[in-house]
C-alpha positions as CSV (number, residue, x, y, z in Angstrom):
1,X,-42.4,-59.4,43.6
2,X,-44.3,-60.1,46.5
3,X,-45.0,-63.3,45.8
4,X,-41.6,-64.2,44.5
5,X,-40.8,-63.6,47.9
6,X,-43.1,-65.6,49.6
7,X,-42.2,-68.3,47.4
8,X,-38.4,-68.2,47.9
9,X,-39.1,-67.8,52.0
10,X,-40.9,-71.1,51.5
11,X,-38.8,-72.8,49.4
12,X,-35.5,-71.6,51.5
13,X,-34.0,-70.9,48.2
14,X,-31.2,-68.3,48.0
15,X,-31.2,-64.4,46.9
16,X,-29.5,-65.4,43.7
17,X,-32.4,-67.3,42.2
18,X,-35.0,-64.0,43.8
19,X,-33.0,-61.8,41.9
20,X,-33.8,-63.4,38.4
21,X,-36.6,-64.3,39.3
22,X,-37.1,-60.5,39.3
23,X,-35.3,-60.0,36.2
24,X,-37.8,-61.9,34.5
25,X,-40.7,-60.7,35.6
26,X,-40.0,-57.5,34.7
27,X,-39.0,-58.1,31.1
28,X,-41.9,-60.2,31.1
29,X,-44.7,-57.7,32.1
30,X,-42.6,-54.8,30.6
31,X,-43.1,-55.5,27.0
32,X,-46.0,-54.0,25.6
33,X,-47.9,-56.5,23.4
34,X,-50.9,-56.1,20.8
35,X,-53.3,-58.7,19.4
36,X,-56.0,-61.1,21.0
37,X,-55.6,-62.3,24.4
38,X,-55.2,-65.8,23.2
39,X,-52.2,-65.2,20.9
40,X,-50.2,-63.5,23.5
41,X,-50.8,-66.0,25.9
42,X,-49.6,-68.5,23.0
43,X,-46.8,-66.3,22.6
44,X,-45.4,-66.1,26.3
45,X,-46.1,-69.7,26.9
46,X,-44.0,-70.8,23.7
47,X,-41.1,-68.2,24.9
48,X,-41.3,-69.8,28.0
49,X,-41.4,-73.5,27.0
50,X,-38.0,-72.8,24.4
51,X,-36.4,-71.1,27.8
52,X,-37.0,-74.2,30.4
53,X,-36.1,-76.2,27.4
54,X,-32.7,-74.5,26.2
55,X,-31.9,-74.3,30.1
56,X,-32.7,-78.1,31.3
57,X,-29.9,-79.3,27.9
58,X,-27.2,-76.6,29.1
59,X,-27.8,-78.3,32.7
60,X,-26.8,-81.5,30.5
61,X,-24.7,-80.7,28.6
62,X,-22.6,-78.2,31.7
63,X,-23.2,-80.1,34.9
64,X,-22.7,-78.0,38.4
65,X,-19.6,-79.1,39.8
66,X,-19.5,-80.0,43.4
67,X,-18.1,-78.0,46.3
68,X,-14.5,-78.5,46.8
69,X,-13.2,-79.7,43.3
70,X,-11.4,-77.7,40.6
């Protein structure tokens, strides 16, 4: 969390973004896992791929409107 911090003080990013960033390191390191090393890392780094994958189509597919328009 510490360095989530650091990061988002040096990246002027907002609380919003800390907060899940939060989130998911807590589900991430909260899971208990069993097997070698090199599956889990295999594991957590397909989990992770699918996520950044599933959210750069929704930020596609549902663009962030501007400021100011309904």
């Amino acid at each position: 969390m510490f360095i989530l911090g650091l990061t988002r003080i040096v990246t002027h990013s907002d609380l919003l973004g800390y907060g899940f960033g939060g989130v998911a390191l807590a589900i991430v390191l909260l899971v208990p896992r069993t097997g070698p090393a090199w599956q889990i890392a295999f594991h957590r780094f397909t989990e992770v791929s699918i996520g950044i994958g599933v959210a750069l189509m929704f930020s596609v597919v549902w663009p962030e409107r501007e400021a100011g328009t309904s």
